[in-house]
C-alpha positions in Angstrom: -21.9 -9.2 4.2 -19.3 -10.2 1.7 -18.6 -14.0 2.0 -14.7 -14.6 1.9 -13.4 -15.5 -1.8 -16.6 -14.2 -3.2 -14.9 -11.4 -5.6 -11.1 -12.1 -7.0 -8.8 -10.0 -8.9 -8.4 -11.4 -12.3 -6.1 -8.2 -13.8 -2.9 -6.5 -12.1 0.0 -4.5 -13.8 2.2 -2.1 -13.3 3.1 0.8 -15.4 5.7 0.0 -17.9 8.4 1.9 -16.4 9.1 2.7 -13.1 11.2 5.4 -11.1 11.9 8.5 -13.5 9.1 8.8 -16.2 9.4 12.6 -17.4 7.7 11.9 -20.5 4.3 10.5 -19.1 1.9 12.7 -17.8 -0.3 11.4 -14.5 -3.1 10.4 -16.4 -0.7 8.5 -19.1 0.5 6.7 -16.2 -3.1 5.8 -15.1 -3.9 5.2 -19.3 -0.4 3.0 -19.2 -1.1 0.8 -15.9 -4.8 0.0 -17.0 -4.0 -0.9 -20.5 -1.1 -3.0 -19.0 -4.1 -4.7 -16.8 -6.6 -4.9 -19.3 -4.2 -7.1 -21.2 -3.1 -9.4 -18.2 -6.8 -9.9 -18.2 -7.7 -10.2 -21.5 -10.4 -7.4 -21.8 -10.9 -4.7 -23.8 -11.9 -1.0 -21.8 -15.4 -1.6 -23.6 -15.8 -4.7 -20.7 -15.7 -2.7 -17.7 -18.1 -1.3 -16.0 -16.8 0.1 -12.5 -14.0 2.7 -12.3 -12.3 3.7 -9.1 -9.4 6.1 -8.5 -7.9 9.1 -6.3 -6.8 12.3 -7.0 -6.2 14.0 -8.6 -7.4 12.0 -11.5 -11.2 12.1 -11.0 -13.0 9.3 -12.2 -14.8 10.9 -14.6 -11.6 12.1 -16.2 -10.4 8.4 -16.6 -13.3 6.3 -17.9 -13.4 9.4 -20.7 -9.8 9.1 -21.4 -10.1 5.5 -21.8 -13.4 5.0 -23.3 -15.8 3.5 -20.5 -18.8 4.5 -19.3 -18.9 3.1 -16.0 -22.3 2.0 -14.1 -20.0 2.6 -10.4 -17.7 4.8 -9.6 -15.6 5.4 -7.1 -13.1 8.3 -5.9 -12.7 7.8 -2.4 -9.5 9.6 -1.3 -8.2 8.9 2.0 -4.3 9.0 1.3 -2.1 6.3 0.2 -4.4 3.7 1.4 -7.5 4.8 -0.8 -6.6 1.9 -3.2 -7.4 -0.8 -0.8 -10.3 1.4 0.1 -11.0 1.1 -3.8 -10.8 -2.6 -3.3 -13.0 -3.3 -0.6 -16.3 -0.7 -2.2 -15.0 -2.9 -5.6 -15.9 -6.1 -3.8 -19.1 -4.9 -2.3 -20.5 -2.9 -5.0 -20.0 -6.3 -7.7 -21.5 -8.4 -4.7 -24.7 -6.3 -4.9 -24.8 -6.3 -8.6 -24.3 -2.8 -9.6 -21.1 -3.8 -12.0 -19.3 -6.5 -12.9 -16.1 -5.8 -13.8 -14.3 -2.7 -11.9 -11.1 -1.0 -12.7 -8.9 1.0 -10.3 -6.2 2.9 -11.7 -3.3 4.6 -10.3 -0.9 6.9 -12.1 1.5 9.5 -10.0 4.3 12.2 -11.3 5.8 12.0 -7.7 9.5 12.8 -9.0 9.0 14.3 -12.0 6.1 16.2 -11.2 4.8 16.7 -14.8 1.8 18.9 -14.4 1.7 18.5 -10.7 1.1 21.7 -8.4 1.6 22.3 -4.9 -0.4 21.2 -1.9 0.1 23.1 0.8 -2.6 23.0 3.9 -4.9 25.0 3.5 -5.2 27.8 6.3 -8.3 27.0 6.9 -7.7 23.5 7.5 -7.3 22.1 10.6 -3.7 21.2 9.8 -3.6 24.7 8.8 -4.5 26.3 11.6 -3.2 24.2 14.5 0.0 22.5 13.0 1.4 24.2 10.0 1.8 26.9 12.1 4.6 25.6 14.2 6.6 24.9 10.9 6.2 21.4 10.3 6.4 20.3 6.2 5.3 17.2 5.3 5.7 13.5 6.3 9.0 13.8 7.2 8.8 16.7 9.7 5.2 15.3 11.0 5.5 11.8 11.8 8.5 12.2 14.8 5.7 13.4 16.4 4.8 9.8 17.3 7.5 8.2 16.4 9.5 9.8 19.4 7.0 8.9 21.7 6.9 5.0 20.6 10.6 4.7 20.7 10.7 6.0 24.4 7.4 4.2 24.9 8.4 0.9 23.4 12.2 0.9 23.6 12.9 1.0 20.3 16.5 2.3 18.8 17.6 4.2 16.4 19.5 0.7 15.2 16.1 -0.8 15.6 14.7 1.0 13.1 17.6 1.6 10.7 17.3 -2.6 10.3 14.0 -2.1 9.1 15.3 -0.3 5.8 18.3 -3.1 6.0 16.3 -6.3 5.7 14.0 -4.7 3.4 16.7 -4.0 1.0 17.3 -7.4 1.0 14.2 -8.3 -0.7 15.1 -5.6 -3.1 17.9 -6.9 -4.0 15.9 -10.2 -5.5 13.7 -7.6 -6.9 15.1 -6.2 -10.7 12.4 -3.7 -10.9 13.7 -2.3 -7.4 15.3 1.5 -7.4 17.7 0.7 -4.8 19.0 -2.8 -4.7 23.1 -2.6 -3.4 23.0 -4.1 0.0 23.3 -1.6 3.1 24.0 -2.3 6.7 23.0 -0.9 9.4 25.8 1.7 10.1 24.8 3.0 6.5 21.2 3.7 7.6 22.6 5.2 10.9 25.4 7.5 8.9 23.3 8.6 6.0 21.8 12.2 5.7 19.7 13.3 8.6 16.3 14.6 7.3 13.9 14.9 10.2 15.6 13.5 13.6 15.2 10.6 13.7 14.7 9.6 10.2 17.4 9.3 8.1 17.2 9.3 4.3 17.6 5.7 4.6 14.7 5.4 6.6 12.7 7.5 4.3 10.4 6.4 1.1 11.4 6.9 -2.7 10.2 9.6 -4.8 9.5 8.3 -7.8 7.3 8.4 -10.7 4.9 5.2 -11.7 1.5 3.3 -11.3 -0.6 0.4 -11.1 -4.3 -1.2 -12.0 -6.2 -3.9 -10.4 -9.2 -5.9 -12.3 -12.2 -6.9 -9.9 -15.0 -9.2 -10.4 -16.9 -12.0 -9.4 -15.5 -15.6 -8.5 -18.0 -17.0 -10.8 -16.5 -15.6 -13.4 -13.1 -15.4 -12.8 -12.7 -18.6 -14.0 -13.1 -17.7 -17.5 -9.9 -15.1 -17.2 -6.7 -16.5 -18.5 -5.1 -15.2 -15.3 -5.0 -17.4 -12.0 -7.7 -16.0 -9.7 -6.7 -14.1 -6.5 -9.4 -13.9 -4.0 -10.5 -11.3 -1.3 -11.1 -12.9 1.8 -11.0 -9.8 3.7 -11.4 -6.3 4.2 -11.3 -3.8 6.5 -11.0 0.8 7.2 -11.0 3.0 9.4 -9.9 6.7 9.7 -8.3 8.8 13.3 -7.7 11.9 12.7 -6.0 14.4 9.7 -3.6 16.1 13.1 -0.9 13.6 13.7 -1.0 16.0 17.0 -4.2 14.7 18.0 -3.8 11.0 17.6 -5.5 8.8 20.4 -1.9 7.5 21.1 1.2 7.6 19.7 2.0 4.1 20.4 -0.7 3.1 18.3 -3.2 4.1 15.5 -6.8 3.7 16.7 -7.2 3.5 12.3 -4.9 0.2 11.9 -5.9 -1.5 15.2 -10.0 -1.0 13.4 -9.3 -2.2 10.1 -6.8 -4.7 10.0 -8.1 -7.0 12.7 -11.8 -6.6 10.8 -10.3 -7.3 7.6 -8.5 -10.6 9.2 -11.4 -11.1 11.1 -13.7 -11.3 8.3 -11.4 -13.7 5.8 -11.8 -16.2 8.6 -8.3 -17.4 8.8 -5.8 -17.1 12.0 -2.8 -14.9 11.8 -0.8 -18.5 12.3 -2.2 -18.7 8.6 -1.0 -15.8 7.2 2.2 -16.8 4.8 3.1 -12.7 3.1 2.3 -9.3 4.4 2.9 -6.0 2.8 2.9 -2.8 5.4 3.2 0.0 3.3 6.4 2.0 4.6 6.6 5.3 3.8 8.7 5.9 6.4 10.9 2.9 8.4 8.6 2.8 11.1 5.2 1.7 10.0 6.2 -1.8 9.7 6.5 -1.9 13.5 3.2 -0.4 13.8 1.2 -2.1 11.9 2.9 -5.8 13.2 1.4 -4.3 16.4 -1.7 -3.1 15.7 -2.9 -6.2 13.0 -2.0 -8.6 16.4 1.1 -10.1 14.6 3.6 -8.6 17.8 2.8 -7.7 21.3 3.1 -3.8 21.7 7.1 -3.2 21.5 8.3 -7.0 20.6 7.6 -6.1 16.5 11.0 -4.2 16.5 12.6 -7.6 18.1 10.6 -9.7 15.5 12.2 -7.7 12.8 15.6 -7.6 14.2 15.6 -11.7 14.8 14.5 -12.1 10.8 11.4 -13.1 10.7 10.5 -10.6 7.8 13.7 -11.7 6.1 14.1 -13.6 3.2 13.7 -16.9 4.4 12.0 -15.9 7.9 8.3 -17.0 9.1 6.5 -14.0 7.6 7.9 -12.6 5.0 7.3 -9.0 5.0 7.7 -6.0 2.5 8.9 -8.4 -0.1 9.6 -6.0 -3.1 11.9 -3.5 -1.0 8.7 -1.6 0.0 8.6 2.4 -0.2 12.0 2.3 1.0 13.6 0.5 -2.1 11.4 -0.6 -4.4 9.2 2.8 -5.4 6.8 5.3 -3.8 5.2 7.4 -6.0 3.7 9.2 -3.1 0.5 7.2 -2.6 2.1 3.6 -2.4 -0.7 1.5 -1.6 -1.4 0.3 -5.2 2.0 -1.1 -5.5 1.2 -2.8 -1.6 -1.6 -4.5 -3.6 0.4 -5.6 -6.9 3.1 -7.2 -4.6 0.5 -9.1 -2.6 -1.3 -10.3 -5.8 2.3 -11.9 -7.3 2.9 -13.4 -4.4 -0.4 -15.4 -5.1 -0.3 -15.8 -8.8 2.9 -17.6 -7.6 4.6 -14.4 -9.7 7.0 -12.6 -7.8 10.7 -12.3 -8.2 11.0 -13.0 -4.6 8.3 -15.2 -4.6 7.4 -16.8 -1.1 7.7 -20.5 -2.1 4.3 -22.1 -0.9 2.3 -18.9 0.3 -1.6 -19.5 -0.3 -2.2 -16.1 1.8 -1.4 -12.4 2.0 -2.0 -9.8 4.2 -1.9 -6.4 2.6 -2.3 -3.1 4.7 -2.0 0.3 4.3 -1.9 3.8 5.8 -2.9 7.3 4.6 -1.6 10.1 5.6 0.0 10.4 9.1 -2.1 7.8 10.5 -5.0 9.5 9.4 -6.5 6.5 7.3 -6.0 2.7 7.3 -7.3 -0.2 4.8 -6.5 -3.7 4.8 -7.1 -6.1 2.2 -6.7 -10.0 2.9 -5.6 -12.2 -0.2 -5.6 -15.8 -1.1 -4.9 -18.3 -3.8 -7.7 -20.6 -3.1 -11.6 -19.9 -2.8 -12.6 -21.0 0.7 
């Protein structure tokens, strides 16, 4: 088993541009974001060894473009969380010595959607045959399905979850990269367009264009890297099901409440100790869920938390810090980004930096609940 602080991320960069990139194709955007990491890192393609990414760039298609020839490779594709999927196989797969230094790339066409086709469920599917029938289209029209439920459930208001998108656009706004970063209240939230009752457009992600790369290797070596080492203390998955119909419980995803406890569980540190956490938030209610499910609420008080600014700038767990999905950028799978923001904060390299924070929680979600992964960060080896 991986000892926490064992592995550390000693590259992570963005693409150059974020938002509306019509001119890049996806794998450009992966090419861009690695090359961007490759020189926070210092290293040349020719030095890595390990290439992991998610459709639908294959990895094959990546180490060709950019020159590598890989001795691990990874595609795992599980939704927006693959990346921290990518992450914890990374770890494990330097830890038992078949690479040593692994790149995951991540490049999306989201708004512009050069050279992107259509996804529909397949009929043969079992999305395809038991919900797709009843007209539901994508996030927006599946995830009321248990998001009704936990508001009646839990108590939760529409103003409860409107506030989520209102704090968060307060970290935007420290955040010059962010798409959206002119402050909002909640009555905005509450009087923008409806999309899917009872999720505004407010309370819905970005669609954007953009990318991001992570550099993996051993602690031993990080040290040589002219970047400030960011160990993994922690990892954690799990998957429920592809139906949001069929989850175990609305109230909860059986997939979060498996790996983000294992992945705090396994860095060895208390949630008392935990100074930044990114939920990725497609959609204005997964931070509520996942404060519930990682232990950091009791079921129903995370709306509560939120509302009495505890994720807030200046709050007790600052949460979400770039704007999220909501206002920073989703380029459809978000979880890369999730990762970058979580990495900043312990290069001490944010623009909202958390003054102080020597630990990050990072989780994420793929598809509607249908995958979870959850990384655990830190700024000192244990």
């Amino acid at each position: 088993m991986l000892k926490p602080g064992e592995i550390a991320v000693v590259g992570a960069a963005e693409t150059t541009k974020l938002g509306v990139i019509p001119e890049m194709s996806q794998i450009m955007l992966h090419a861009d974001a690695a090359l961007n990491a490759l020189a926070d890192a210092g290293l040349k393609p020719s030095d890595i060894d390990g290439v992991a990414c998610v459709g639908p760039m294959m990895p094959q298609q990546i180490a060709h473009y950019l020159g590598i020839t890989p001795k691990w490779v990874d595609g795992t594709a599980v939704g927006g969380c693959s990346f921290m999927l990518h992450v914890r196989h990374a770890a494990a797969a330097i830890s038992a010595g078949y690479c040593k230094t692994v790149l995951i790339t991540h490049g999306e066409s989201g708004k512009s959607r050069v050279g992107a086709t259509p996804r529909p469920a397949e009929p043969e599917s079992l999305n395809g045959q038991f919900e797709a029938p009843f007209g539901p289209f994508g996030p927006p029209t599946l995830f009321p399905i248990p998001v009704l439920r936990y508001m009646k459930a839990r108590g939760v208001t529409h103003e409860d979850l409107a506030t989520v998108a209102v704090v968060q656009r307060e970290w935007a706004a420290k955040n010059p990269r962010a798409m959206y970063r002119d402050p909002i209240t909640v009555a905005d939230v509450l009087n923008s367009r409806m999309i899917a009752y009872p999720f505004r457009i407010l309370e819905c992600c970005l669609v954007t264009d953009g990318g991001g790369a992570l550099i993996l290797t051993s602690a031993d070596r990080a040290k040589d890297f002219p970047t400030k080492p960011v160990y993994i203390l922690g990892t954690g998955e799990s998957v429920e099901t592809t139906m949001v119909s069929q989850m175990e419980d609305f109230t909860s995803s059986r997939a979060f409440r498996v790996a983000g406890p294992t992945a705090i569980e396994a860095s060895g540190i208390s949630r008392s100790d935990v100074d930044h956490m990114m939920i990725y938030d497609a959609f204005a209610h997964l931070p509520l869920y996942g404060l519930e499910d990682l232990g950091f609420c009791k079921p129903g008080e995370a709306a509560g938390f939120i509302r009495e600014r505890n994720t807030a700038p200046g709050g007790k767990l600052p949460l979400n810090t770039t704007g999220g999905g909501l206002s920073y950028t989703h380029t459809g799978m978000y979880g890369m980004f999730a990762l970058q923001e979580s990495v900043r904060q312990m290069r001490g390299t944010a623009p909202a930096q958390v003054q102080g924070a020597k630990t990050s929680v990072c989780h994420g979600v793929g598809g509607m609940f249908s995958a979870s992964g959850t990384v655990v960060f830190g700024n000192e080896k244990p």
